[in-house]
PyMOL CGO cylinders between C-alpha atoms (Angstrom):
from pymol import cmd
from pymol.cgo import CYLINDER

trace = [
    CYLINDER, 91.40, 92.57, 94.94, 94.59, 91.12, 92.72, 0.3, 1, 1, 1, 1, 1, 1,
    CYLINDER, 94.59, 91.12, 92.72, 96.24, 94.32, 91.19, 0.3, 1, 1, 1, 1, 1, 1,
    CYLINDER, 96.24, 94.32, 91.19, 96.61, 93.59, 87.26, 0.3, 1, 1, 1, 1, 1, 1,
    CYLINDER, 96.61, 93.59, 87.26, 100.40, 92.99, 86.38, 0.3, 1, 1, 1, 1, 1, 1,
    CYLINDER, 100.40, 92.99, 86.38, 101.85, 95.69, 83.68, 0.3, 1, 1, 1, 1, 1, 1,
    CYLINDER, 101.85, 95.69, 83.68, 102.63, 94.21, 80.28, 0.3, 1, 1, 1, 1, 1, 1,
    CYLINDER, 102.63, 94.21, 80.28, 104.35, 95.54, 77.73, 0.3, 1, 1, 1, 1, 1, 1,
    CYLINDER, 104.35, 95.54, 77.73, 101.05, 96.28, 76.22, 0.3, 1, 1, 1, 1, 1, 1,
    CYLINDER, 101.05, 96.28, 76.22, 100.10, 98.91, 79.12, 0.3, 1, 1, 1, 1, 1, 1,
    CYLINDER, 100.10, 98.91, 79.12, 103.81, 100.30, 78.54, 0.3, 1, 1, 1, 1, 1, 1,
    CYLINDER, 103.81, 100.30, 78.54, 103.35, 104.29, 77.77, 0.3, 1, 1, 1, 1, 1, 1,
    CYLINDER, 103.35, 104.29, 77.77, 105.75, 105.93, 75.02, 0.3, 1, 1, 1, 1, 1, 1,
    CYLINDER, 105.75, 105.93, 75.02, 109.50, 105.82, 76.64, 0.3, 1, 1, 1, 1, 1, 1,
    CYLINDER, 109.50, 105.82, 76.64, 108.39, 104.07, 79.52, 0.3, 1, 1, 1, 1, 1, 1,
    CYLINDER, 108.39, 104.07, 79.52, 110.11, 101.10, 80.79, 0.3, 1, 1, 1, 1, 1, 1,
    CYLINDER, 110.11, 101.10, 80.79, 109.68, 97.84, 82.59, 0.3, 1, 1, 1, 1, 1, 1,
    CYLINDER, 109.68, 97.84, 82.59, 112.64, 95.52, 83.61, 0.3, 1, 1, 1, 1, 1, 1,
    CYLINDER, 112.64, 95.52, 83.61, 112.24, 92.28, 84.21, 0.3, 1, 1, 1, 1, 1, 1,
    CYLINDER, 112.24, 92.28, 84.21, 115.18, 89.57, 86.22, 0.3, 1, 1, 1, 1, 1, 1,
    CYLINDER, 115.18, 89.57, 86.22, 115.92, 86.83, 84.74, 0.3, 1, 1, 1, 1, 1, 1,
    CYLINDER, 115.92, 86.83, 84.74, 116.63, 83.43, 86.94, 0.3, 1, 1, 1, 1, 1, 1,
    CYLINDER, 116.63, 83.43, 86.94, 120.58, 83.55, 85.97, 0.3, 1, 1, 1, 1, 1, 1,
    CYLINDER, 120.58, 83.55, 85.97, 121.38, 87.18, 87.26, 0.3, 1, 1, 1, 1, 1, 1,
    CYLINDER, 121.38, 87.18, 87.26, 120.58, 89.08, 84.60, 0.3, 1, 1, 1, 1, 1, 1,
    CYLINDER, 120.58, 89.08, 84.60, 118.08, 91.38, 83.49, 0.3, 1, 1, 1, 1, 1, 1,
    CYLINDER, 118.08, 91.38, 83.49, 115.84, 92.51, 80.50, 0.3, 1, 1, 1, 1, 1, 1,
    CYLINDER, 115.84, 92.51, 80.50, 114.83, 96.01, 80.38, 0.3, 1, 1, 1, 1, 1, 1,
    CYLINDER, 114.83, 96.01, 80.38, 111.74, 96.44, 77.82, 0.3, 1, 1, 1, 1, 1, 1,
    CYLINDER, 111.74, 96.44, 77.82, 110.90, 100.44, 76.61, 0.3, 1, 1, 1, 1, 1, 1,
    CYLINDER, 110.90, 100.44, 76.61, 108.18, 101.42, 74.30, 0.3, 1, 1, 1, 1, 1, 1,
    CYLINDER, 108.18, 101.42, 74.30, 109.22, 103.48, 71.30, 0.3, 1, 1, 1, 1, 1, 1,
    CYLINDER, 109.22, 103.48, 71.30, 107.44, 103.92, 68.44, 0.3, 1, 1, 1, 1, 1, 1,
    CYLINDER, 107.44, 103.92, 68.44, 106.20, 101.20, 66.91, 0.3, 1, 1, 1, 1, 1, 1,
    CYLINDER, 106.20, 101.20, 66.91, 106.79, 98.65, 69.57, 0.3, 1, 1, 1, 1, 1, 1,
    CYLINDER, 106.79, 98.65, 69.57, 109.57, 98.11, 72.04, 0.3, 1, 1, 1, 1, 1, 1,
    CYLINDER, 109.57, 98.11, 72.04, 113.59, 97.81, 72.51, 0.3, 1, 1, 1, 1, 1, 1,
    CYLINDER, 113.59, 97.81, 72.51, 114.81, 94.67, 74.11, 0.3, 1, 1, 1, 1, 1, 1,
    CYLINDER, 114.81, 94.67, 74.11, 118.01, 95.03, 76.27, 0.3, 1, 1, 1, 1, 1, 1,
    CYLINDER, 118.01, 95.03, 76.27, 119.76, 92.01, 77.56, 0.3, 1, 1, 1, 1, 1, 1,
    CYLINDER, 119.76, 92.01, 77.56, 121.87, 92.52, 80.36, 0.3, 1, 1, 1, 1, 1, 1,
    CYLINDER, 121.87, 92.52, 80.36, 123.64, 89.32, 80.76, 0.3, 1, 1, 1, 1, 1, 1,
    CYLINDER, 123.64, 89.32, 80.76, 126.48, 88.97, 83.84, 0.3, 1, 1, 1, 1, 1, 1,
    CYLINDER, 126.48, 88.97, 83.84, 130.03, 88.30, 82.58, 0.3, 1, 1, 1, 1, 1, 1,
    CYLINDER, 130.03, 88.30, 82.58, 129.08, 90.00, 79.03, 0.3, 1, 1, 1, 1, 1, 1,
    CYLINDER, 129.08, 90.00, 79.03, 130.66, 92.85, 78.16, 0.3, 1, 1, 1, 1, 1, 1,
    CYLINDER, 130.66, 92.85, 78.16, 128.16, 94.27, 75.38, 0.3, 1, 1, 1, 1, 1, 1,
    CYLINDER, 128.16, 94.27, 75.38, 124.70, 93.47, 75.72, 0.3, 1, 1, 1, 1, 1, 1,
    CYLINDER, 124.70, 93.47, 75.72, 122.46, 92.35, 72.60, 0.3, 1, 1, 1, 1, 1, 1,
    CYLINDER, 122.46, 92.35, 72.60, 119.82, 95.18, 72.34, 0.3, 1, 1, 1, 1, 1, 1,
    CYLINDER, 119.82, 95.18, 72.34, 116.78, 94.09, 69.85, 0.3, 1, 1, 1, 1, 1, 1,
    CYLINDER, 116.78, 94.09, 69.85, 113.59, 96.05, 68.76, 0.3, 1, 1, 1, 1, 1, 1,
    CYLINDER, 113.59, 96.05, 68.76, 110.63, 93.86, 68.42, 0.3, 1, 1, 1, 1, 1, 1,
    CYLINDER, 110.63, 93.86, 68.42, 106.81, 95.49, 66.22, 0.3, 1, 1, 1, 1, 1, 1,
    CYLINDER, 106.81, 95.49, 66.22, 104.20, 96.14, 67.59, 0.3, 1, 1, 1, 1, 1, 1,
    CYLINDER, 104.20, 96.14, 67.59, 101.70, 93.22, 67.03, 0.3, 1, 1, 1, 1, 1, 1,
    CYLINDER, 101.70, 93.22, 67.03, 97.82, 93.95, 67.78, 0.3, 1, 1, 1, 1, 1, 1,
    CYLINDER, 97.82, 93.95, 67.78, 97.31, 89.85, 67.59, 0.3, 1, 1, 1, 1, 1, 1,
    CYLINDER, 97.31, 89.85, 67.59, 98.37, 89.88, 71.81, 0.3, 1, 1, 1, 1, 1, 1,
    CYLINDER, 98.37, 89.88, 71.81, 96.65, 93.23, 72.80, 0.3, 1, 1, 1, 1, 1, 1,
    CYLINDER, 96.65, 93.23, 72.80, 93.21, 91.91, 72.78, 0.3, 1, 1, 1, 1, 1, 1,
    CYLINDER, 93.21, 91.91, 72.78, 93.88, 89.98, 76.00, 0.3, 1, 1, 1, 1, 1, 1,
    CYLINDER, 93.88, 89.98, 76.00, 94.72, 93.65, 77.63, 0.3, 1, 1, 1, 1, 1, 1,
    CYLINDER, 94.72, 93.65, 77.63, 91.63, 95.78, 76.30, 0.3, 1, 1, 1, 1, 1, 1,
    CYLINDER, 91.63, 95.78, 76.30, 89.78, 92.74, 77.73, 0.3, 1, 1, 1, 1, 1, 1,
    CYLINDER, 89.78, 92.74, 77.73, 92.04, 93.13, 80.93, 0.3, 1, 1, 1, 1, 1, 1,
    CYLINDER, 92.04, 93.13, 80.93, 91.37, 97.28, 80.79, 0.3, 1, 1, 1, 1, 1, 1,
    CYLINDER, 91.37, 97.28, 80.79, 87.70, 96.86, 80.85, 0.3, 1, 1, 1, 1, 1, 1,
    CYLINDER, 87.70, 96.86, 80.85, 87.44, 94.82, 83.48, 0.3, 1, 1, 1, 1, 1, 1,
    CYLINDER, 87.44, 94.82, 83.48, 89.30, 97.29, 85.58, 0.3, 1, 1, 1, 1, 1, 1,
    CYLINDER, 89.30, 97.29, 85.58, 86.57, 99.79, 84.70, 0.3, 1, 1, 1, 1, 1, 1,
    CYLINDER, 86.57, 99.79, 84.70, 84.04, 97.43, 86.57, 0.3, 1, 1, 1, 1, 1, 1,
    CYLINDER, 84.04, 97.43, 86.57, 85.89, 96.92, 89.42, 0.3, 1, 1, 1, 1, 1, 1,
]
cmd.load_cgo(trace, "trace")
């Protein structure tokens, strides 16, 4: 059986998920309260853009659908 990919939506508080980017980079995504901190690691850049993006219950519903099909399986 396919294991189900982590989102940012299965993301507990503080935890963090990076993710490479096809130029060399990175993004490393962390849950905080009320949604998540974006940090772009970009090569050649000295400072990195960091960005908090809400929490937004409009995407979730595709996870709780994911979740409870892992309870089936």
């Amino acid at each position: 059986m396919e294991e189900i990919k982590k989102t940012i939506y299965g993301l507990k508080l503080h935890e963090m998920l990076e993710v490479k980017t096809d130029v060399g980079g990175k993004i490393e995504i962390t849950r905080v309260p009320g949604g998540w901190v974006y940090a772009f690691e970009y090569v050649g850049f000295r400072q990195s853009p960091i960005v908090f993006i809400p929490y937004n219950e409009e995407c979730s519903k595709d996870i709780k659908f994911l979740e409870s099909l892992k309870k089936i399986i």
